[in-house]
C-alpha atoms as one frame of an Amber mdcrd trajectory, in Angstrom:
protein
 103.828  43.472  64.182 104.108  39.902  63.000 103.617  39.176  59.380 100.305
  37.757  58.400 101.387  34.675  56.512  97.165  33.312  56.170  95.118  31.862
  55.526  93.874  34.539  53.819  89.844  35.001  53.514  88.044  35.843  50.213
  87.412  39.631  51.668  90.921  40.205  52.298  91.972  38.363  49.258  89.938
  38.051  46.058  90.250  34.959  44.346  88.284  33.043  42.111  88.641  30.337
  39.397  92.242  30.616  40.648  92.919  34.339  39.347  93.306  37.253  41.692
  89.938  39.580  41.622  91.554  43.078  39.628  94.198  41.630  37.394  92.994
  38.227  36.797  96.354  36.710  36.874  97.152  32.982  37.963 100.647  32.714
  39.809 102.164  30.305  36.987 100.956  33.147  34.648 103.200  36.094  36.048
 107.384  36.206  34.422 109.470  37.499  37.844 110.666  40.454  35.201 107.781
  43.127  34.778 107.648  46.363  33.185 104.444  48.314  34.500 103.166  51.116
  32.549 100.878  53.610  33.395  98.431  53.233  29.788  96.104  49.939  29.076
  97.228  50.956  25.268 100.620  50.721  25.661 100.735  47.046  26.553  99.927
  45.672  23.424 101.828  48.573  21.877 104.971  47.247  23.368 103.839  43.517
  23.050 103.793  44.223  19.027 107.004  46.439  18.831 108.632  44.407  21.341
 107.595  40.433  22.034 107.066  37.563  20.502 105.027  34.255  21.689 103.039
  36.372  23.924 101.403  33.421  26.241  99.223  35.286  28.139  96.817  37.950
  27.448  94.406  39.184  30.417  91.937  42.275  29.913  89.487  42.920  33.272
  88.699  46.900  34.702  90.997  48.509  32.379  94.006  46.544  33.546  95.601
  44.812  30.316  98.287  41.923  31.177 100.567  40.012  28.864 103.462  37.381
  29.018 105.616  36.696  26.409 109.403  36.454  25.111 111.108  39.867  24.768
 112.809  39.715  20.800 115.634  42.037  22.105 116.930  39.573  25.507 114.810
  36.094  24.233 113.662  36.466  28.070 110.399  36.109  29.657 108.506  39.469
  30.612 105.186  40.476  31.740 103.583  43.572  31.026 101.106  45.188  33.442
  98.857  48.005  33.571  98.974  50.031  36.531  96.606  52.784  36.067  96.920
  56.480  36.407  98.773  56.972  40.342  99.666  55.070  43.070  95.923  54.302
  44.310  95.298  52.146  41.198  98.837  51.027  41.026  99.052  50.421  44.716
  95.842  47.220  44.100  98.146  45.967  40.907 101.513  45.805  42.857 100.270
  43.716  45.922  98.550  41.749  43.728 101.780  40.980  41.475 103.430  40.288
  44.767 100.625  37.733  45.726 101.059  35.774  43.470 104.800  35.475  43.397
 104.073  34.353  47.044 100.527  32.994  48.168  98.912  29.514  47.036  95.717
  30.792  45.430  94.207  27.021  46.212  95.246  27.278  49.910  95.344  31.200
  50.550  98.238  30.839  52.177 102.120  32.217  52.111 104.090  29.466  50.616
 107.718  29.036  52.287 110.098  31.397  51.360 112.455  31.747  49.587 110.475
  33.422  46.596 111.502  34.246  43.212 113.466  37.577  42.921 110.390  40.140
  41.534 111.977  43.107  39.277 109.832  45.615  38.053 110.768  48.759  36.164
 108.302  51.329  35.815 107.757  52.888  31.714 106.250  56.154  31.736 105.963
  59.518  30.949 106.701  62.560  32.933 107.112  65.706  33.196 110.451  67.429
  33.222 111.324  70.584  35.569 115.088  71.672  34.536 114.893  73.697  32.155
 117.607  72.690  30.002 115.918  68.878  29.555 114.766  68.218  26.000 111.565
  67.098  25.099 111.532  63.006  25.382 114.600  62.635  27.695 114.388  59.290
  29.336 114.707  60.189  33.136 116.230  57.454  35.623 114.976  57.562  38.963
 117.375  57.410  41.593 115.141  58.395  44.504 111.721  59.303  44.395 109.669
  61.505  46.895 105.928  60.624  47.154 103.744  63.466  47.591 100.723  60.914
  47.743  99.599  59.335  50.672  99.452  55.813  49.102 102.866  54.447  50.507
 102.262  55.821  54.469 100.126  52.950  55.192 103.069  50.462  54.619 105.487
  50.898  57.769 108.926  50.985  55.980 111.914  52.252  57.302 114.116  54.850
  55.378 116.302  52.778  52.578 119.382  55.224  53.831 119.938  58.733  55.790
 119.578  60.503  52.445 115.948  59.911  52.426 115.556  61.231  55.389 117.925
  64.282  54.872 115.738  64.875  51.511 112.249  64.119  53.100 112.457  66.674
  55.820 113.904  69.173  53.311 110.820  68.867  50.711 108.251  69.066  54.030
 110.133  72.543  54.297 109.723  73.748  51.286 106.149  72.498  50.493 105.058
  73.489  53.862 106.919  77.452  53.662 105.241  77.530  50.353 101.638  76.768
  51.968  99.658  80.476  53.250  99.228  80.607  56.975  95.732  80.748  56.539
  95.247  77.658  54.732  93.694  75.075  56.519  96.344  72.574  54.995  98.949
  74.198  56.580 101.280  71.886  57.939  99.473  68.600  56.587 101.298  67.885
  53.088 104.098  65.188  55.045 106.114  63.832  51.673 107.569  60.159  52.432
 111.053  59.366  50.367 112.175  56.138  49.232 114.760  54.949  46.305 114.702
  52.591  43.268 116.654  49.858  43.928 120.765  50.686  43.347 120.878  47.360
  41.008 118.360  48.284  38.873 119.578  51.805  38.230 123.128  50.600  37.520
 121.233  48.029  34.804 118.981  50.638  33.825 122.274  53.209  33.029 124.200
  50.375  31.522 121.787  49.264  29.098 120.820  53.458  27.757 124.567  53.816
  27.647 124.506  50.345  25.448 121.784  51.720  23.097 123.323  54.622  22.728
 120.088  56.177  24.221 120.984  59.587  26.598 119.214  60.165  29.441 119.491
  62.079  32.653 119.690  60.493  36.435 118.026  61.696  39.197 115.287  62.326
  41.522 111.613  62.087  40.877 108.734  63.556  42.405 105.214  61.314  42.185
 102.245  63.182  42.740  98.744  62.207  43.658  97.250  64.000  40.510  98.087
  65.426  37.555  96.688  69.075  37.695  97.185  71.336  41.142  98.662  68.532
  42.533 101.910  69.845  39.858 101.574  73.261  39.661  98.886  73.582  37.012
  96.541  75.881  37.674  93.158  75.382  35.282  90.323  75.200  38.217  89.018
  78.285  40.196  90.119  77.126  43.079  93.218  78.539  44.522  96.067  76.314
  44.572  97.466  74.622  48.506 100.669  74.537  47.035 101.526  77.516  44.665
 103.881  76.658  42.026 105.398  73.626  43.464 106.757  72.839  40.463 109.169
  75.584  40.381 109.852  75.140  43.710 110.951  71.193  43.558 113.077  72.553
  40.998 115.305  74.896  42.906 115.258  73.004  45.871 119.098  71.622  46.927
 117.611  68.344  47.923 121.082  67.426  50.021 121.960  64.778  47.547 125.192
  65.514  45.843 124.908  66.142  42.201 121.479  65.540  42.292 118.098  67.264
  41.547 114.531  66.859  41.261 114.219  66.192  37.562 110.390  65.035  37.390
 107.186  64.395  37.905 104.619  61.442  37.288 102.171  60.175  39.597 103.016
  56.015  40.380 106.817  55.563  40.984 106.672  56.382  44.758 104.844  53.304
  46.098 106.308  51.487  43.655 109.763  51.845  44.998 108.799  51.955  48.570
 106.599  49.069  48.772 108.634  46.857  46.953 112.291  47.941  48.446 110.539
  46.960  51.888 109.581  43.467  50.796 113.448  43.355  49.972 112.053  42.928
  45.567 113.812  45.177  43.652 111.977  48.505  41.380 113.272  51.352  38.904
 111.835  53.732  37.164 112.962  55.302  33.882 110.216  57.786  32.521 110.840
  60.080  29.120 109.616  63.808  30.154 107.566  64.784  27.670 106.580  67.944
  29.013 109.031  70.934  30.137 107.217  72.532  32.930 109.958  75.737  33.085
 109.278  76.164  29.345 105.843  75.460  29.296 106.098  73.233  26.391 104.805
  69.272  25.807 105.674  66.976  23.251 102.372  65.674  21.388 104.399  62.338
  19.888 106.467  60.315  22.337 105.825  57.311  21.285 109.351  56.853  19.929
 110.932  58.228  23.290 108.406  55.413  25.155 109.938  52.417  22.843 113.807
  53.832  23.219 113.072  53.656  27.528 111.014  50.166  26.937 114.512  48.913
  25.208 116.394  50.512  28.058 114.236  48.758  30.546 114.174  45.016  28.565
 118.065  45.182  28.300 117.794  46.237  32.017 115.913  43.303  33.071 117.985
  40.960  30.904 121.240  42.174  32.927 119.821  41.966  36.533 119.968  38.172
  35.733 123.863  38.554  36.237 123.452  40.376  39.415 121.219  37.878  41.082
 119.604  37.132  43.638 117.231  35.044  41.576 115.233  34.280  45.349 114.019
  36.142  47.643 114.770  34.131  51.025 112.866  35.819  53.916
C-alpha cells in the first residue's frame, strides 16, 4: 500500500492553533531525543532532578510535556507522558512522529529526509527471575507484545529471531489456555526489538555509571492485573499463571530470557523500528513476581535508569544517523 503523504484532514489529523489535538505540541517544540514515561508525575520529577532551562511545558488530558537542557549531557531532551499501555501510548507516539514529519500549516509530509527520532522508554516493571533484586534496571533487547495495539501497523519481523520467539510464546500461551475456553486459540503475541544502537548506548552508559542492570527480553501486556498473572477478580483467569510460564519458557534466543513485564514498550519498539526511528527501553523491576514481593520506593532506581537513558541519548549522537532519509 502506498504511503499516505496528505494532505491530511482535521478528522484524521487534529490540529489547531498549530498544536496537535492530545499532546499539544508544535513541531519546533519537540528535541529529536525523548524519554517517554509511563507517569504525568514523573515528568516534572525528572525535569527538577534532571534539566535545566526547561523551554517548554505542555499539560492537556493527563499528558505532561517538557523541553529543556539535560544538566548531565548539556543536550536537548523532551519528556513525554505516555499513559498507562500501548492504547494511550500508541495516540502519543504517532503524534511525536507527526510532528518530526508533517507541516501542521499545510497538513502535509514535508520531504524527507527527517531528523533521526530516539526515544527510550523509563519505566517500571515487573521482574519474573527470581534471582532479580528489587529496582534492577532491565534493558530490553526484544520485546513481545501481548496487546493488540501494534497488529494494526503492517511491519515485517526486524530478524528470524522474532519470529522463532513469536511462534514459541503463541505455544505456550495458547497450551496454557483450557480447551473449553472460548479464547482458545485467539491470544496471537507479535515480537519486535529495541533498536541494537540504542541498547549498546543504553549498556554503555549503566556500565559508565556504575549502575548494574540485567539485559533481556520484555513482555508488554495490555493490563496490569489478569493480563500478568494476578488473580484479584472472580473471574477465572484465560491465561493461568502466565507469568510463571514466560519465565520458564526457552524463548530460542541464546542467553536470553523473559525478564519482565510492563504494559507500553511493545508498540513502542515496533512502530518506531518500522518507520526506520530508533527505541529502547530500560525499565527498573520493582516487583518480583516469583517472590511475590514489590518495592514501595523506587524512585531512586527511576532516577539511576533516567541517567542511564540521558547518557544514552547523549552517545547515539556519535552513532548517527542524525536524518532519517526515506
Amino acid at each position: 500500500m502506498a504511503v499516505n503523504d496528505g494532505p491530511f484532514t482535521s478528522c484524521d489529523l487534529p490540529i489547531f492553533g498549530g498544536r496537535i489535538y492530545h499532546t499539544q505540541l508544535k513541531p519546533e517544540e519537540l528535541s529529536p531525543n525523548i524519554i517517554i514515561v509511563g507517569d504525568p508525575e514523573r515528568v516534572p520529577e525528572i525535569t527538577r532532578d534532571h534539566l535545566y532551562c526547561p523551554q517548554v511545558f505542555l499539560d492537556h488530558r493527563g499528558l505532561v510535556t517538557i523541553t529543556g537542557v539535560a544538566r548531565e549531557t548539556d543536550q536537548r531532551v523532551t519528556l513525554v507522558t505516555s499513559g498507562m499501555g500501548t492504547p494511550s501510548l500508541e495516540i502519543v507516539v504517532n503524534e511525536l512522529v507527526a510532528a518530526n514529519e508533517i507541516n501542521f500549516d499545510s497538513r502535509a509530509r514535508n520531504q524527507s529526509p527527517f531528523k533521526m527520532i530516539n526515544i527510550i522508554r523509563v519505566g517500571t516493571s515487573g521482574a519474573l527471575q527470581r534471582e532479580t533484586e528489587l529496582g534492577t534496571p532491565i534493558i530490553t533487547d526484544y520485546v513481545i507484545g501481548l496487546d493488540n495495539a501494534g497488529m494494526f501497523y503492517d511491519i515485517g519481523y526486524p530478524d528470524e529471531l522474532c519470529r522463532v520467539l513469536e511462534e514459541r510464546v503463541h505455544k505456550a500461551v495458547d497450551d496454557a489456555i483450557s480447551l473449553t475456553s472460548r479464547f482458545k486459540g485467539k491470544i496471537f503475541p507479535y515480537v519486535s526489538r529495541a533498536n541494537p544502537d540504542v541498547v549498546k548506548a543504553l549498556e554503555y552508559a549503566a556500565n559508565q555509571l556504575g549502575v548494574e542492570y540485567k539485559k533481556g527480553i520484555t513482555t508488554s501486556n495490555s493490563g496490569f492485573f489478569a493480563n500478568q498473572g494476578r488473580h484479584v477478580s472472580r473471574v477465572p483467569l484465560t491465561v493461568p499463571d502466565i507469568d510463571g510460564i514466560l519465565a520458564k519458557l526457552d524463548t530460542g534466543i541464546p542467553g536470553q530470557r523473559i525478564e519482565n513485564m510492563e504494559m507500553e514498550a511493545s508498540f513502542l519498539a515496533h512502530f518506531l523500528g518500522g518507520l526506520g526511528y530508533r527505541a529502547g527501553i530500560i525499565c527498573p523491576g520493582i516487583a518480583n513476581r516469583r517472590e511475590g514481593s514489590f518495592a514501595q520506593h523506587y524512585a531512586k532506581n527511576v532516577s539511576d535508569a533516567t541517567k542511564v537513558a540521558l547518557l544514552a541519548l547523549y552517545e547515539l549522537r556519535k552513532i548517527g544517523p542524525l536524518v532519517l532519509a526515506v
